[in-house]
C-alpha positions as CSV (number, residue, x, y, z in Angstrom):
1,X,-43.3,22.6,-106.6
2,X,-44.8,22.4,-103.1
3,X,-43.2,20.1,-100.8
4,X,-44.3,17.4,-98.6
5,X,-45.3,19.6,-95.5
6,X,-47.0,22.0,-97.4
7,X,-49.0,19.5,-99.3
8,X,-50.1,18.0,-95.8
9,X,-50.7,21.7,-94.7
10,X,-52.8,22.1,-97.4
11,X,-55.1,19.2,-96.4
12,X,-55.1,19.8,-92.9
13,X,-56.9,23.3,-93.8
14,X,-58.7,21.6,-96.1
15,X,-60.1,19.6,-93.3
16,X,-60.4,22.1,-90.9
17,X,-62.2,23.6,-93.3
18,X,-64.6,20.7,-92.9
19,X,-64.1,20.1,-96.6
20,X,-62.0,17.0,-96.4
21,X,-61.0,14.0,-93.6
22,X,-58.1,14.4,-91.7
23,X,-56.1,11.2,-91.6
24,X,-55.2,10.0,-95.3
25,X,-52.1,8.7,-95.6
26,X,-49.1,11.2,-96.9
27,X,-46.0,11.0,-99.0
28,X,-42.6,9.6,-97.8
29,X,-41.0,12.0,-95.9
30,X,-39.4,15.2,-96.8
31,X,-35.8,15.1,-97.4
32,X,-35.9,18.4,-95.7
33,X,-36.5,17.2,-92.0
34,X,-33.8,17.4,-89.4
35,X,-31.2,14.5,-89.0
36,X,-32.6,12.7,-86.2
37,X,-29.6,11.1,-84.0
38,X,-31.0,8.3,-81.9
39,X,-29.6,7.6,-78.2
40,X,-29.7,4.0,-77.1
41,X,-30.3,2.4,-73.9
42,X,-29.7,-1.0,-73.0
43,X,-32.3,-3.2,-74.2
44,X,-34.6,-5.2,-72.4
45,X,-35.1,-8.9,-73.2
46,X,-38.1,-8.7,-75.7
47,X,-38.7,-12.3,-73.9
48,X,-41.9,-11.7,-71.8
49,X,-41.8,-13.1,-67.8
50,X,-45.5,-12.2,-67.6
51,X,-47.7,-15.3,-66.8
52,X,-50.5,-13.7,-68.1
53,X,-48.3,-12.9,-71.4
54,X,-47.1,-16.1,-71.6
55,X,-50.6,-17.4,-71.6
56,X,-51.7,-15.0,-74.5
57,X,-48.7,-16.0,-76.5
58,X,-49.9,-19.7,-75.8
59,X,-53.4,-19.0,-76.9
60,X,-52.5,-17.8,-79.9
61,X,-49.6,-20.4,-80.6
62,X,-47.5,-17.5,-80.7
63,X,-43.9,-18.7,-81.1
64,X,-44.7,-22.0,-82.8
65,X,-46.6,-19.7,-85.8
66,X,-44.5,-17.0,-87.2
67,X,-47.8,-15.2,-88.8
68,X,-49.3,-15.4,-85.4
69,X,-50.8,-11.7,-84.6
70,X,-48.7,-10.4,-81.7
71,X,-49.2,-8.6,-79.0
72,X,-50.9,-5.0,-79.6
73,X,-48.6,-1.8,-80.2
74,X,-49.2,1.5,-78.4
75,X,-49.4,5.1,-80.1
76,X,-49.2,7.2,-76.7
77,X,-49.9,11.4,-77.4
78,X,-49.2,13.1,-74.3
79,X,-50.5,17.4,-75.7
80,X,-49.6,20.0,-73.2
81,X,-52.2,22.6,-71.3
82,X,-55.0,21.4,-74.1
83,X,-58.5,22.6,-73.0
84,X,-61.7,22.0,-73.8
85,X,-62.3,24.2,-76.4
86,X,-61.6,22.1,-79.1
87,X,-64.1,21.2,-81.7
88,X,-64.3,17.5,-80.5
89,X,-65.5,18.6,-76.8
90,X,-68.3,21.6,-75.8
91,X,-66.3,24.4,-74.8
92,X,-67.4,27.9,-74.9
93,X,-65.4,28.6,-78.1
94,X,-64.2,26.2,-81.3
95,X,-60.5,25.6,-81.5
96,X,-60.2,23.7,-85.0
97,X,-58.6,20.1,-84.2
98,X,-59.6,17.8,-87.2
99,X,-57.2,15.0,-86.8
100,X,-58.2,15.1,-82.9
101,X,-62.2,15.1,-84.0
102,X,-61.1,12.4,-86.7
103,X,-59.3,10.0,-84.0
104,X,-62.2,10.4,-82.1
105,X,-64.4,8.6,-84.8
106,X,-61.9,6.1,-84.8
107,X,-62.4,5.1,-81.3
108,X,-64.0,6.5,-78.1
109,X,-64.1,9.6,-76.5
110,X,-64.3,10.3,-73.3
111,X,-66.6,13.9,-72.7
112,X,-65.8,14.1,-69.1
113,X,-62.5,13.4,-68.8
114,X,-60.8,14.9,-65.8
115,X,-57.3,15.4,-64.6
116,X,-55.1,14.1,-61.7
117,X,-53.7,17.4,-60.7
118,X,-53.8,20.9,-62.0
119,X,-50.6,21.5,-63.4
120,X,-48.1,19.6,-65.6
121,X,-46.1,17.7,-62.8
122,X,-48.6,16.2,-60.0
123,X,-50.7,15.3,-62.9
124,X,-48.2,13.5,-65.4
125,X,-46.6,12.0,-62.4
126,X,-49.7,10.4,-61.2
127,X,-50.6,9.6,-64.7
128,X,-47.0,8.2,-65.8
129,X,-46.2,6.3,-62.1
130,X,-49.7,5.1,-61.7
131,X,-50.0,6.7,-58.5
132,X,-52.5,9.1,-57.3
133,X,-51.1,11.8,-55.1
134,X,-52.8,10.4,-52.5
135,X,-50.6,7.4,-52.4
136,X,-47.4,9.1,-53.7
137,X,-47.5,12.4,-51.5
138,X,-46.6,14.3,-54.8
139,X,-49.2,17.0,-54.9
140,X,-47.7,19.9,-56.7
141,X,-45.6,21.3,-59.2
142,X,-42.6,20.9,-56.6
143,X,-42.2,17.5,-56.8
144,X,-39.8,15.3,-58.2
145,X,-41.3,11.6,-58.8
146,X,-37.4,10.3,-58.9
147,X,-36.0,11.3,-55.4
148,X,-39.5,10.4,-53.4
149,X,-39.4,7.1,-51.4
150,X,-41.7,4.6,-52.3
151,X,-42.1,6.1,-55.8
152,X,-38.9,6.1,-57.4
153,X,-38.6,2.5,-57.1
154,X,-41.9,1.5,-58.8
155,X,-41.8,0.9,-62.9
156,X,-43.2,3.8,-64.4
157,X,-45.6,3.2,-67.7
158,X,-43.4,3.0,-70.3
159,X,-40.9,0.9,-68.0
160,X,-43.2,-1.7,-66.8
161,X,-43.6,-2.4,-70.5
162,X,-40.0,-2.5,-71.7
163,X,-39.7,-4.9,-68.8
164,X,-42.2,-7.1,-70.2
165,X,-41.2,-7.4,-73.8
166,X,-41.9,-4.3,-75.7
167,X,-39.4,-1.9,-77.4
168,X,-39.9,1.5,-76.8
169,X,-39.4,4.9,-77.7
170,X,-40.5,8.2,-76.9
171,X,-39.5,12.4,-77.8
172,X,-40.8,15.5,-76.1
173,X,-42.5,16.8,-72.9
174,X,-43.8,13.1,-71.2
175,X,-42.5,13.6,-67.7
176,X,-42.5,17.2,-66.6
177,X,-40.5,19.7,-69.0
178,X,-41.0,23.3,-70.0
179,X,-38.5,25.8,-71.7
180,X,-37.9,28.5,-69.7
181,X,-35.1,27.3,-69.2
182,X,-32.6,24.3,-69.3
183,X,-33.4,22.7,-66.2
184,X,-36.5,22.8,-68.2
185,X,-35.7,21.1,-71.5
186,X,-34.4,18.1,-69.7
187,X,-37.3,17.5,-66.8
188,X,-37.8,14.5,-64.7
189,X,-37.0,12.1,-67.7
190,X,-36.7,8.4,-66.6
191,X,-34.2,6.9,-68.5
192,X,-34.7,3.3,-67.8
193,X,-37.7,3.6,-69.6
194,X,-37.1,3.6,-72.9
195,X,-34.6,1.8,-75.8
196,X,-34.1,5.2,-77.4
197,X,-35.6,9.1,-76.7
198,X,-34.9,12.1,-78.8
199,X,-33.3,14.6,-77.6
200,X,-31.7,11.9,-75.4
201,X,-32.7,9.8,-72.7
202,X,-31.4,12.8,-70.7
203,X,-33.3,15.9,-72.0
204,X,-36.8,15.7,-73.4
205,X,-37.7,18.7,-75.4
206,X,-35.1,20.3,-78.1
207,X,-34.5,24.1,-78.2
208,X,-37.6,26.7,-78.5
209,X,-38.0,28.7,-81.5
210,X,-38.5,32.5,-80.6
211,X,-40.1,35.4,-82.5
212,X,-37.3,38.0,-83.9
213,X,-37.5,40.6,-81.0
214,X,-38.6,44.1,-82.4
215,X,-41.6,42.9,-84.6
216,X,-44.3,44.7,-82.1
217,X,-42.8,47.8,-81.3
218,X,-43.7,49.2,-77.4
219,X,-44.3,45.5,-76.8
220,X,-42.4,44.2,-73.3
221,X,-41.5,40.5,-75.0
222,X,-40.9,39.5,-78.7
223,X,-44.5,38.9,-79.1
224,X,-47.6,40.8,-77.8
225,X,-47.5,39.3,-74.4
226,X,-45.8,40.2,-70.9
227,X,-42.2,38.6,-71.2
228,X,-40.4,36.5,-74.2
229,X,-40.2,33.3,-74.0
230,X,-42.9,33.5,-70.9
231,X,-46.7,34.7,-71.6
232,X,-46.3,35.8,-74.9
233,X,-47.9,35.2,-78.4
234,X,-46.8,36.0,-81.3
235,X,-46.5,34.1,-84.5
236,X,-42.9,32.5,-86.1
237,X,-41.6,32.6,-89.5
238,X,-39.8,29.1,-89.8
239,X,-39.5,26.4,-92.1
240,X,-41.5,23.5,-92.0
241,X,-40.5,21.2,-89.3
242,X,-38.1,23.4,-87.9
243,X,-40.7,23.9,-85.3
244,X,-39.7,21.3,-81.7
245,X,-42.9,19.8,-81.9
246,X,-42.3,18.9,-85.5
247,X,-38.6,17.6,-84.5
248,X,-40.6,15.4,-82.0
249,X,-42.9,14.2,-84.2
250,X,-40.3,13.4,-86.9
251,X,-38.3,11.2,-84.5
252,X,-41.8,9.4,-83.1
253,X,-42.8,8.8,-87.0
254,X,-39.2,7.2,-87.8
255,X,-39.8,4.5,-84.9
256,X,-43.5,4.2,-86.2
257,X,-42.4,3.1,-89.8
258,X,-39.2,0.9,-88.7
259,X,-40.3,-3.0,-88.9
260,X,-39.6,-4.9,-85.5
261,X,-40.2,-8.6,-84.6
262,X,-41.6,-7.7,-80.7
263,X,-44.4,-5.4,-79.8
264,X,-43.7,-1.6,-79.6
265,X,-45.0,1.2,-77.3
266,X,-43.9,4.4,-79.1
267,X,-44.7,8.1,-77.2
268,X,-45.3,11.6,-78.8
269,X,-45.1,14.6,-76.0
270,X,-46.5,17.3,-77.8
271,X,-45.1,21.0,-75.9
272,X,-47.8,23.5,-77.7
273,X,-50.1,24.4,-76.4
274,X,-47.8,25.5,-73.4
275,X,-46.8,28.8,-72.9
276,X,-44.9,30.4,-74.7
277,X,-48.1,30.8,-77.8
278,X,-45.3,30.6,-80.5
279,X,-46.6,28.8,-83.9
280,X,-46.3,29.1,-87.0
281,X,-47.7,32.3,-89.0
282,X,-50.5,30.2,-91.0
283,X,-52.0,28.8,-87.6
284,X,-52.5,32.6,-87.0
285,X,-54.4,33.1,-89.8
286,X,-57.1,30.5,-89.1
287,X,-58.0,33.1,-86.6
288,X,-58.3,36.3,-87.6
289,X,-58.3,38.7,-84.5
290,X,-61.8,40.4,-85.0
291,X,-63.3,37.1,-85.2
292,X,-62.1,36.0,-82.0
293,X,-64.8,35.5,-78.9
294,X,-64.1,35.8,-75.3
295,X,-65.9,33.6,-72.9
296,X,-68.3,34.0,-70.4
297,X,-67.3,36.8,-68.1
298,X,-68.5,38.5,-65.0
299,X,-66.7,41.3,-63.1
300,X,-68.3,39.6,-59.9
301,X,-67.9,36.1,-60.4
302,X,-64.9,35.6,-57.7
303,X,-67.2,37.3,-55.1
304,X,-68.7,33.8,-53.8
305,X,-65.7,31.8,-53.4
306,X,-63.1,31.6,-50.8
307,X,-60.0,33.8,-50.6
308,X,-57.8,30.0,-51.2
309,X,-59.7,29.7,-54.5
310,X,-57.9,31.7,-56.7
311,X,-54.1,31.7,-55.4
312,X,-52.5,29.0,-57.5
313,X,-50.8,30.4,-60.9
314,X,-48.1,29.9,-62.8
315,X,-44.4,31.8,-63.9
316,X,-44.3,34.0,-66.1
317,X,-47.7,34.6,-66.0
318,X,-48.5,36.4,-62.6
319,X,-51.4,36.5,-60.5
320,X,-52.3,40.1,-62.0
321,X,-52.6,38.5,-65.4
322,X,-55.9,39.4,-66.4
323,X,-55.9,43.0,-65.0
324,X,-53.0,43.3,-67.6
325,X,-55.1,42.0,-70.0
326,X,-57.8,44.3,-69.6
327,X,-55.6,47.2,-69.8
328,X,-55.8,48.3,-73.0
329,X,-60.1,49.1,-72.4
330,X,-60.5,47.6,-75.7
331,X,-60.1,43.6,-75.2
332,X,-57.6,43.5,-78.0
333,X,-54.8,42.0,-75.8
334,X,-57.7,39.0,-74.1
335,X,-57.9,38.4,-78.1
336,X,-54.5,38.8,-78.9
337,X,-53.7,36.0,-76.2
338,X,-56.8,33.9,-77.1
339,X,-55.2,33.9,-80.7
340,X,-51.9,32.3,-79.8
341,X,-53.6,29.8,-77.8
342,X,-55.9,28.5,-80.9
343,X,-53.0,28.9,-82.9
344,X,-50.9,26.6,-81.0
345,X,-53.5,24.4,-80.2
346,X,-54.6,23.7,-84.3
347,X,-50.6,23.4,-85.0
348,X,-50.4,20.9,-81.7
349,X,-53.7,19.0,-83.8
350,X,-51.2,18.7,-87.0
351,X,-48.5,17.6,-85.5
352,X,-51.5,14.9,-84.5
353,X,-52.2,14.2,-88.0
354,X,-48.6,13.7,-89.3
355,X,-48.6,11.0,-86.5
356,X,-51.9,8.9,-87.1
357,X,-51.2,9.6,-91.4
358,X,-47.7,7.8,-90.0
359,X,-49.1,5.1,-88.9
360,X,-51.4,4.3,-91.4
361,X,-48.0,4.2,-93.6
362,X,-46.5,1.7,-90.9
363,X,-49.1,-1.1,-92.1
364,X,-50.1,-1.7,-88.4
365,X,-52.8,1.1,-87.6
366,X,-55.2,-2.4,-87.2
367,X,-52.9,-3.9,-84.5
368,X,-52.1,-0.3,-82.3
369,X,-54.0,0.9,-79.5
370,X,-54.0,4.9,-79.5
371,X,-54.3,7.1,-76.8
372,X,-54.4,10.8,-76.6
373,X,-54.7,13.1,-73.2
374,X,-53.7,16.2,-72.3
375,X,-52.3,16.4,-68.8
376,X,-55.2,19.5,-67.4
377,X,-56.7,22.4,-69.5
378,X,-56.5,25.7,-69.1
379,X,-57.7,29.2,-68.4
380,X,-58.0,31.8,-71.0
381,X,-59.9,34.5,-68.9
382,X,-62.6,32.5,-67.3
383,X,-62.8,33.1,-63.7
384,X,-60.8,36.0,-64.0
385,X,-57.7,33.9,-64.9
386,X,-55.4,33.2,-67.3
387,X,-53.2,29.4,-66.8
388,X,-53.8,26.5,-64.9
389,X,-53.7,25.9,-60.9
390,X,-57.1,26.3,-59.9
391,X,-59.6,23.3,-59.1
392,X,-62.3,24.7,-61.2
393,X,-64.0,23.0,-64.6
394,X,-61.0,24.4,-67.2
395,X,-58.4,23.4,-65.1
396,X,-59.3,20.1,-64.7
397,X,-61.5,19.0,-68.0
398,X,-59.5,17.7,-70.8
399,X,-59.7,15.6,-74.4
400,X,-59.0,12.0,-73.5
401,X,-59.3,9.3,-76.9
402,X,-59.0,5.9,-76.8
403,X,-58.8,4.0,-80.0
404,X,-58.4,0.3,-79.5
405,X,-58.9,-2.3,-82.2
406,X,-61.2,-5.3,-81.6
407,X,-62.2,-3.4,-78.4
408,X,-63.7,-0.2,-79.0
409,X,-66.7,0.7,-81.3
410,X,-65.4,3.5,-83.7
411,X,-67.4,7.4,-82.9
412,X,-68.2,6.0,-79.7
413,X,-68.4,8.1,-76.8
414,X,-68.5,7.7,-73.1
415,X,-70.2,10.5,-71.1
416,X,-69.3,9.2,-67.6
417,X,-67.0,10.8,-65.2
418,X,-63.5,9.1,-65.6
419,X,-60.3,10.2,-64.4
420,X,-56.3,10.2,-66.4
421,X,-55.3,8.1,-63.3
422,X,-56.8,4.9,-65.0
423,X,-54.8,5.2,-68.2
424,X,-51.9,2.9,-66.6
425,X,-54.2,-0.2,-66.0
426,X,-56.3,0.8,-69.1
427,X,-53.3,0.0,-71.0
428,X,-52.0,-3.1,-69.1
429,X,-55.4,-4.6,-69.6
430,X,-55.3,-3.7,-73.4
431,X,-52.0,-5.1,-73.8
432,X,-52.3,-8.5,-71.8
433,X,-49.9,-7.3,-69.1
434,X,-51.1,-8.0,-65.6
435,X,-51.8,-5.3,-63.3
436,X,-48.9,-3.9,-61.0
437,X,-49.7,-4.1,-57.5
438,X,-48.7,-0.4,-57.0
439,X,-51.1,1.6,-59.4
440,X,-54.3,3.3,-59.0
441,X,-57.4,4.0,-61.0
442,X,-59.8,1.6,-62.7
443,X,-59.1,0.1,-65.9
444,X,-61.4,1.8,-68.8
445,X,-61.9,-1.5,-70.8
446,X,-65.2,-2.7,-69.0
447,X,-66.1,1.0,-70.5
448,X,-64.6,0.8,-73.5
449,X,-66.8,-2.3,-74.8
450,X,-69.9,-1.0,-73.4
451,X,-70.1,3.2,-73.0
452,X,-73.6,2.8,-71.9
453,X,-72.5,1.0,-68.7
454,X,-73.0,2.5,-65.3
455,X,-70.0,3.8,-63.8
456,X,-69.4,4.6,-60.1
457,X,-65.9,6.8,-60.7
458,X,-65.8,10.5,-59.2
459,X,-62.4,11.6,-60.5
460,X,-60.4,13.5,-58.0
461,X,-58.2,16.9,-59.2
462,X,-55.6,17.8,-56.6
463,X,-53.8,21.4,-56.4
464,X,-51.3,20.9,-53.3
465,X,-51.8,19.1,-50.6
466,X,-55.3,19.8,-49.1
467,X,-57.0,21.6,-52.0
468,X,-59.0,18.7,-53.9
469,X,-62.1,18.7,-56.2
470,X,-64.3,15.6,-56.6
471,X,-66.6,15.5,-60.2
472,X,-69.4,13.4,-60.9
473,X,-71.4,13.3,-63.8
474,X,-73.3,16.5,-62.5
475,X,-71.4,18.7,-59.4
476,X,-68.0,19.8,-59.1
477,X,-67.3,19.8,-55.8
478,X,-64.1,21.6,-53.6
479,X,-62.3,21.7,-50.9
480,X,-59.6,23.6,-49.5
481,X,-56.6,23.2,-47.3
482,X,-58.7,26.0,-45.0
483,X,-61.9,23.7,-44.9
484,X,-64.1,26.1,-47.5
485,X,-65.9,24.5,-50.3
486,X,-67.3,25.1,-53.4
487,X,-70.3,23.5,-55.2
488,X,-71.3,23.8,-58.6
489,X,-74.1,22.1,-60.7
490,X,-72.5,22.1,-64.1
491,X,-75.8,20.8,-65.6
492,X,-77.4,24.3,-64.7
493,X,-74.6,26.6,-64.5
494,X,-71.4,25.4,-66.4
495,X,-69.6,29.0,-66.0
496,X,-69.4,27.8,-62.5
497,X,-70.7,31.3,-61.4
498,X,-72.8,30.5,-58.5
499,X,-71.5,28.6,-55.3
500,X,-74.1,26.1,-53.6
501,X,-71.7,24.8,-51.2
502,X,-73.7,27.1,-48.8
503,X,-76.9,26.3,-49.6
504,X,-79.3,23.9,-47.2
505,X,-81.0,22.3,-49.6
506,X,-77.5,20.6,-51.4
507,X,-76.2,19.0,-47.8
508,X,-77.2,15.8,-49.1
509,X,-74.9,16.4,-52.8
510,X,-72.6,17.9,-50.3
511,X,-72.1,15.0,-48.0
512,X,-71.9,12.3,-50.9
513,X,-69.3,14.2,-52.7
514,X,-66.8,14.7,-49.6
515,X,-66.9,11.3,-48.9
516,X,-65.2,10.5,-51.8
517,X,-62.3,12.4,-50.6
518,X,-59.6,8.8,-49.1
519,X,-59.1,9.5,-45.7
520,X,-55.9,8.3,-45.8
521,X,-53.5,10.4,-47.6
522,X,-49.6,10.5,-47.8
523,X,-47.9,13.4,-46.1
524,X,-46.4,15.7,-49.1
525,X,-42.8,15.5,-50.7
526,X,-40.7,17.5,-48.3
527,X,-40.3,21.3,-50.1
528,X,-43.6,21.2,-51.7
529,X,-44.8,24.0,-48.9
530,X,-47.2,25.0,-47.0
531,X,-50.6,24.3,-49.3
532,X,-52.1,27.2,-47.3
533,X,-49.9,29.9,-48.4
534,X,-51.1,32.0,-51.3
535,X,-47.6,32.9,-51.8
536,X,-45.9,29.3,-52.6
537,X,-48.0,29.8,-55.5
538,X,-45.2,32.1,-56.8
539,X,-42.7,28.6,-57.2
540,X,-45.2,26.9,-59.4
């Protein structure tokens, strides 16, 4: 008899398949899943001081009526390193989401969607505080939001709504994590934030799952990559939800389906697709290795940029990657490492669907806003790199879904340039909060109702302090610490292969786009280093 997993795995191939639709509500939960034990925090009243809550609550005659609809709920999906190339968005290759491409219909989706910062810390930082680097000073993956004046002392997301009302809880990578180590595993949690957090308010992410080593023999790492538990790829025999994403995702769906009288704002942090590519073997086999494509590619392509361009990358990776990936003369370990990423990414899309097919089973799908965001994309061999860190178009793009009921049209889309920095007041709007004073970005709703609207955003992508890139619905524009610049029309050339930041005839472009970089910016967290040093790369 098969069990619950594999009955949802079934579907969710099914659907990838295109044969089926990805969110249909599933069984009770397996008897199989890991004991989740819960850590408490004290709990904030669920009495809201807001004026502008008090006045919604009026409005409704919330308080006198029992059957009064309350305040919305909040499903928040944080994925790691997610890129473009998923089915949903127009990347050069199809990475098979269907519960991503199915929230999508359910809501809006944002096609140019673009990230605060370039790797996981300045961006979920700015994303999670509400302030942009320029304002916080905390441009890098150096940083630590809780011991930087000015910043610590403001209410992050899920904070500022525990303080006005709603109960919350939240598992996995949210604030910076990563599990090379366990420094790692615990991150920059903020433990005020939440009434309970799996593994603990302390430590967000549980223990990795590893490939046994020996499997690939003449192979440096337990997979097919450079270093175990580092850039490697490989798939994992395991039962199902043994996996940490599953663990997560098993804790989040618990809080999902327990009843509560106040308003709840419950947060998924999904690791894969980070580094290391471990998934499950079956995720492997949606992509068989002689079907894989590589994208666009020149030998030259690096010629016409500046020598700041490509110094940013990440541990375990090395700025060498791609040389080592071109090794073997035959592409087979570009593949092998494309693989893992699809891999992870379709497993990170089912752990998706087991939380949407949860909340269908909570009975309050029609009273939750959704959002889903991945904190930047990622390289797989484009540009001659492999990771994040760089200010160019994979870096930065990412899958960004909103699904809020009563607000947004379901398969809407929104092709204008928008920016991760306005998810804070996005939410506060949705939620009848008003705005804190100390956040940045524009709230999305005005968007949201009406995707045909015009929209005077240019999202702004930071990697260190003094290395920016400004995107409008056209050219990607950037600046380094040195003064070079890049230009690309993405319309015309969306491999980003030929530099017009030289070129006469784009001064006006040119002058337009740098003027959307503030003038006044905060001087960086002290040990974030020198932005102009190729070699601080080596600490990201």
């Amino acid at each position: 008899m098969k069990s619950t997993k594999q009955v949802r795995f079934a579907a969710f191939l099914a659907s990838a398949a295109g044969a089926c639709l990805a969110i249909a509500a599933s069984p009770a939960l397996s008897e199989s899943r890991v004991e989740i034990v819960q850590e408490q925090a004290p709990h904030a009243s669920s009495a809201s001081t807001n004026p502008l809550d008090q006045a919604l609550a009026a409005a409704s005659g919330e308080g006198r009526d029992a059957g009064a609809r309350r305040q919305p709920d909040v499903l928040f999906i944080a994925i790691d390193d997610l890129n473009d190339w998923i089915d949903t968005l127009d990347g050069p290759a199809t990475i098979r989401t269907p519960n991503i491409t199915a929230l999508a219909n359910r809501g809006m989706l944002f096609t140019r969607a673009f990230a605060p910062g370039t790797s996981c810390t300045p961006s979920r930082t700015a994303i999670l505080t509400g302030m942009s680097p320029f304002n916080s000073g905390l441009y890098s993956h150096n940083v630590d939001w809780r011991v930087r004046e000015g910043v610590s002392d403001k209410p992050t997301l899920p904070r500022y709504f525990r303080e006005n009302g709603y109960a919350t809880y939240g598992s996995g990578k949210l604030f910076h994590a990563h599990t090379y180590g366990y420094l790692g595993v615990t991150g920059q949690p903020d433990p005020n934030a939440w009434d309970g957090y799996f593994p603990s308010l302390d430590r967000q992410l549980p223990d990795q799952i590893v490939p046994a080593a020996g499997r690939y023999p003449g192979s440096a790492a337990a997979g097919h990559g450079r270093g175990t538990n580092q850039f490697d790829f490989a798939p994992v025999v395991v039962r199902n939800g043994a996996m940490g994403d599953e663990q997560v995702a098993d804790y989040v769906m618990e809080q999902l389906e327990t009843p509560r009288s106040e308003p709840s704002f419950i947060a998924a942090g999904i690791f894969r697709p980070h580094l290391p590519w471990y998934a499950p073997e079956r995720f492997f086999d949606m992509y068989p290795i002689d079907d894989i494509e590589l994208p666009p590619w020149r030998v030259d392509d690096l010629d016409d940029v500046p020598a700041l361009a490509p110094y940013g990358f990440e541990p375990g990776i090395g700025a060498d990657a791609m040389n080592w990936v071109l090794e073997d003369n035959r592409t087979l370990r570009w593949r092998q490492a494309i693989q893992g990423y699809m891999a992870s990414a379709s497993y990170a899309d089912y752990v998706v669907g087991e939380l949407l097919a949860s909340l269908e089973r909570s009975g309050r799908a029609d009273n939750t806003i959704i959002v889903l965001w991945s904190d930047h994309g990622y390289h797989l061999g484009e540009k001659s790199r492999f990771g994040k860190m760089t200010l160019w178009e994979r870096t930065a793009h990412v899958p960004f879904i909103i699904v809020a009921p009563g607000v947004t049209t379901p398969g809407s889309r929104s092709d204008q340039a928008v920016s991760l920095q306005s998810i804070y007041a996005t939410l506060a709007e949705l939620a009848g909060l008003e705005r804190p004073a100390h956040i940045d970005g524009q709230s999305l709703v005005p968007l949201l109702r009406n995707p045909d609207m015009e929209w005077d955003e240019m999202p702004i992508t930071v990697h260190t302090y003094g290395n920016y890139a400004v995107r409008d619905d056209r050219y990607r524009y950037i600046i380094y610490a040195d003064g070079s610049e890049e230009l690309y029309d993405m319309a015309t050339d969306p491999n980003e292969w030929t530099n017009l930041a030289s070129d006469p005839a784009m001064e006006t472009v040119l002058r337009r786009l740098r003027a959307a970089i503030p003038e006044d910016q905060a001087e960086p967290q002290e040990g974030e280093g020198d932005a102009r040093a190729p070699e601080d790369a080596l600490r990201g």
